[in-house]
Structure formats: C-alpha cells, structure tokens
N, C-alpha and C positions, 0 to 999 in steps of 0.2 A: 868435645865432651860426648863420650857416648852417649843413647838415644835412652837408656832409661835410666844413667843418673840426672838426667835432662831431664826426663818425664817427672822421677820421682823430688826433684829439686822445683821444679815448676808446680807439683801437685801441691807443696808445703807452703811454696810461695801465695798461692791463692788461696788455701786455707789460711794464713794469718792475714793475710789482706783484707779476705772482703768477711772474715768472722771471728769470733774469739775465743773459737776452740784451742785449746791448748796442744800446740804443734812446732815443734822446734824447727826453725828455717835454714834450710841450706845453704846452698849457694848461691849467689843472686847476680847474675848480670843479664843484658839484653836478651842472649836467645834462651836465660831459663826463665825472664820475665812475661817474651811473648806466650811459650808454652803454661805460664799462670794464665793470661788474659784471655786464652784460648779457653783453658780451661773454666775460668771463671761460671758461668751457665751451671757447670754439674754443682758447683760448693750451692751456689744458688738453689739446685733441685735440693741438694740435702737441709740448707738451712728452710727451705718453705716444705717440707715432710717437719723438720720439726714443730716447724707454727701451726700446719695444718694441724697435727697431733692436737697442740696445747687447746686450738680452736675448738674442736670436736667434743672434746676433753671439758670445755669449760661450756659450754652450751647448755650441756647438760644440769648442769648445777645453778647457772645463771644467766640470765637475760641476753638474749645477741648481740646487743649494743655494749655489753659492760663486757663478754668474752672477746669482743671485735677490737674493744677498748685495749684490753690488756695484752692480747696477741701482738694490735700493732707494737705497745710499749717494750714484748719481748724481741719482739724485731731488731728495732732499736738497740736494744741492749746487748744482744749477738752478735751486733756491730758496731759495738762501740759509740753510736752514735756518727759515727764518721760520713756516712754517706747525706746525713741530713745535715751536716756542717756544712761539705761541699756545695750541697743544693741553697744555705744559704749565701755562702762567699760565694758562689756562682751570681743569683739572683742580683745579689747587691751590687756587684761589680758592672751586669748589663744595666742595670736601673738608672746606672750613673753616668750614661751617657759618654761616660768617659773611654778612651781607647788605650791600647799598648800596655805602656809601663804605669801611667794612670792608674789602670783599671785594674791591674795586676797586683797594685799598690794596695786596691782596696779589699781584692783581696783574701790580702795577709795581715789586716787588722783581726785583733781578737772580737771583736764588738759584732753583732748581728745589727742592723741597721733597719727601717722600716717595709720594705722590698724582701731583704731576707726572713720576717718574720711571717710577714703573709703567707708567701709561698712557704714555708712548714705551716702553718695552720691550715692553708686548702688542702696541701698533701695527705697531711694527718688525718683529717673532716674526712677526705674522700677515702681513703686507706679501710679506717675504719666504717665507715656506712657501707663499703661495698662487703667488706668482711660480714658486718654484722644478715648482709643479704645473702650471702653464700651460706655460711650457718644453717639455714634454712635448707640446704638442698642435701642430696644423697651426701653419703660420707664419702663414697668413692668422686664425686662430682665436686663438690668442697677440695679434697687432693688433690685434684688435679688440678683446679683454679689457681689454690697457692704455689703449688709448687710450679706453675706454668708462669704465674704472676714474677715469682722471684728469681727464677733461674731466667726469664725474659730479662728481669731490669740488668743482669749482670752478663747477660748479650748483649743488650746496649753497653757496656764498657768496650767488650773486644769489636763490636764497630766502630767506637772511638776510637779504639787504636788499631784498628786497621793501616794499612800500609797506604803512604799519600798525607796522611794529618799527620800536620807536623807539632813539635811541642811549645808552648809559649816562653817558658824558659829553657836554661843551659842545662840546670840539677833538677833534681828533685824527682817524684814519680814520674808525673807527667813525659820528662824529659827520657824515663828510661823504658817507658813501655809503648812511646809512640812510634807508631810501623809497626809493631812486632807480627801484625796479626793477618796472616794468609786469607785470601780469599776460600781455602777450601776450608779452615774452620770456621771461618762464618757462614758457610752454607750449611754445613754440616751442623752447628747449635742451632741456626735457625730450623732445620727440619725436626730436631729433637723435641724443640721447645714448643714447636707448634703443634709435631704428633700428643706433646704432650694435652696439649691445650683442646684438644679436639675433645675429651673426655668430660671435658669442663663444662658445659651446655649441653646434657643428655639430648635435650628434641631440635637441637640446633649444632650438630656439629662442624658446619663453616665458622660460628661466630668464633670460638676459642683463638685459631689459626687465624681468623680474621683481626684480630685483637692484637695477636701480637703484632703483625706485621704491620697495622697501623702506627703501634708504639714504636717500633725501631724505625718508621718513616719519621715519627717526629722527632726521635734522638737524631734521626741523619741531619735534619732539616734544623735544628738547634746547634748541632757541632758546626753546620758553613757560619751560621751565623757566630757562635762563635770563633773560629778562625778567622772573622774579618775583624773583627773585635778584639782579639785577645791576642790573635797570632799565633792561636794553636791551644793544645789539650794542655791541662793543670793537674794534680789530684784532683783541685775542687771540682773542677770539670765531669772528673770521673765520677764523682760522688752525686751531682746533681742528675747525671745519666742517670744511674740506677734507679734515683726516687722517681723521675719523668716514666723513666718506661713504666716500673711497676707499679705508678700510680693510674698510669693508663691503660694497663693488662685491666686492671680491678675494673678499670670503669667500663673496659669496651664488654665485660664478660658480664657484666648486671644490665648493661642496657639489653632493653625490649626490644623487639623486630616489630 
C-alpha cells in the first residue's frame, strides 16, 4: 500500500476509534492499524483543544466545579464512552483474581461489577477536580494541560501496542493493533506531548513533562501486569490505558512542589 493511502487510511482509522467525529473509515488491516495507533496522541491533541475550549468557555458563566463537571461529561461523550467501559472490564477482570480465559470471560460480560464501578468514580472525582483546578489558571496554561492530558492518555495506547505485547485473543481490536507500534513513534509522541505539557505549569516547567512521563511509567507498569494476567492487550485494555494515563496527566499537573 502506498505510504499515503496508508497515512490517510490510518488517519480515519484513529479518528473513528478513539472519537466521534464523523469520518468515513478506510481501509483497515494491521499496517493501516499501526499507523492509527501511532497516530493516536494528535486525535487526542484535537479532542482536548476541544474540551479545553468548552472549559474556558463555561467558567466564565459558571462555577469551576460545574464547568469541570461538564467538560469531563463531553469527554465522555466524544468517545462514546468506550474508553471508560474499557477501564471498567479491565478493572473488573484484575479484581477477580482470576487468570487467562477466566478473566477474559469476565471481561465480556455486559454488567459493570463492584471494582469496575469504583475505579470510574475515582477517575471521574479526579478528572473533574483537577479540571475544575486548571480553570483557575491562564487560558493558554489551561490548553496546554488538556490537550497535554488527553493526547498523553492516547500515547498510553501506542505503548500498548508497541511491538513485543502480544494480544490476549486471536480477533478483535486488541488482536489487530498489537506490535503495530515502532519504537520511533513512540519517541517521537512522547516528545510532542511533553513539549506540549511544558506550557502547562507557567513557574514550573519540568512538572508538565514530568507528568507525563510518570503516566506512561504507570501504563507501562500496568500492561506487564496485565500480560501476566491476561496474556496480552484486549480493546478493554486499550480503553482503561487512556483513562489511567490521562487521569494521571491531571493529577501530576495540580500537584504542588
């Protein structure tokens, strides 16, 4: 396949995956997948310029906590929801102590379970308090948090499928985006997303840059565990990556020194 019906089948690709802008999808196999997961981080920059927007946008008019509130809920909704599914089949399946096809089992139940509930309630809690803290800061300091926050959580996917993690079933997502993901585009998101993140803490610009890289230490350090677990990356895997990183973007860029 030439290299820019690749590019532009891979760009499509990560626009309907990780959002729900209306974008007709190409072609889909393995190497237009890795070039989605690659690309993943920029849909991410574009979807947090739009939250940042709505953020800014609603402060004004209302309270930090209720703009914080509703930003995260458009989050959400821009993605279907799908990444905080993940996060809780994911959750629930490690809770259960259970291994392999068990745990795999669990899941692919429709039901969210008491583990999976939790973890979206911290998520959400922290999501929005760190929001409703940024609110507070420059406009241009505010953008760059979000958009460093959310184009971060969806770097944490392409180091999930980075090349080496294998996937826990035969079909499905997991099965077709794992490997896809070269060492040089992970260097290369992770520099972007940190330059971005430097912006993000005016009188502190290590913490941005520091933040992320903390977050994609814990996504690293969550995928071994789940590959002993699971036997590899799932969607839902994918999904809980996202809300871990960019819960932890949030948090590492409100903490104080």
């Amino acid at each position: 396949m030439p290299a820019d019906r690749r590019l532009g089948d891979g760009a499509r690709l990560a626009l309907t995956t990780f959002s729900t802008l209306p974008v007709r999808a190409g072609r889909i196999d393995r190497s237009v997948a890795g070039t989605a997961m690659a690309l993943a981080p920029a849909v991410g920059a574009l979807l947090g310029a739009l939250l940042a927007g709505l953020l800014v946008l609603l402060v004004a008019v209302a309270p930090p906590l209720v703009a914080a509130g509703v930003t995260v809920g458009a989050g959400a909704l821009l993605t279907r929801g799908l990444h905080l599914d993940g996060l809780a089949d994911t959750v629930d399946a490690l809770g259960s102590y259970r291994r392999g096809a068990a745990a795999l089992e669990i899941m692919k139940k429709p039901d969210v379970g008491p583990f999976g509930v939790a973890a979206l309630v911290v998520v959400l809690l922290v999501q929005a308090a760190a929001l409703a803290e940024l609110a507070g800061r420059s406009w241009p300091a505010a953008l760059a948090a979000v958009v460093a926050a959310t184009a971060a959580g969806r770097l944490g996917v392409a180091v999930a499928c980075r090349r080496g993690v294998p996937a826990a079933r035969p079909e499905g997502l997991g099965a077709l985006v794992a490997g896809t993901v070269g060492p040089v585009a992970l260097v290369a998101g992770t520099a972007a997303v940190a330059l971005v993140a430097v912006a993000a803490v005016p009188d502190r610009p290590w913490q941005g840059p520091l933040a992320v890289l903390a977050a994609l230490a814990a996504a690293a350090a969550l995928l071994r565990h789940v590959v002993r677990r699971l036997g590899g990356i799932t969607g839902d895997v994918l999904g809980a990556t996202v809300e871990l990183v960019t819960t932890l973007v949030y948090l590492g860029l409100v903490l104080s020194s």
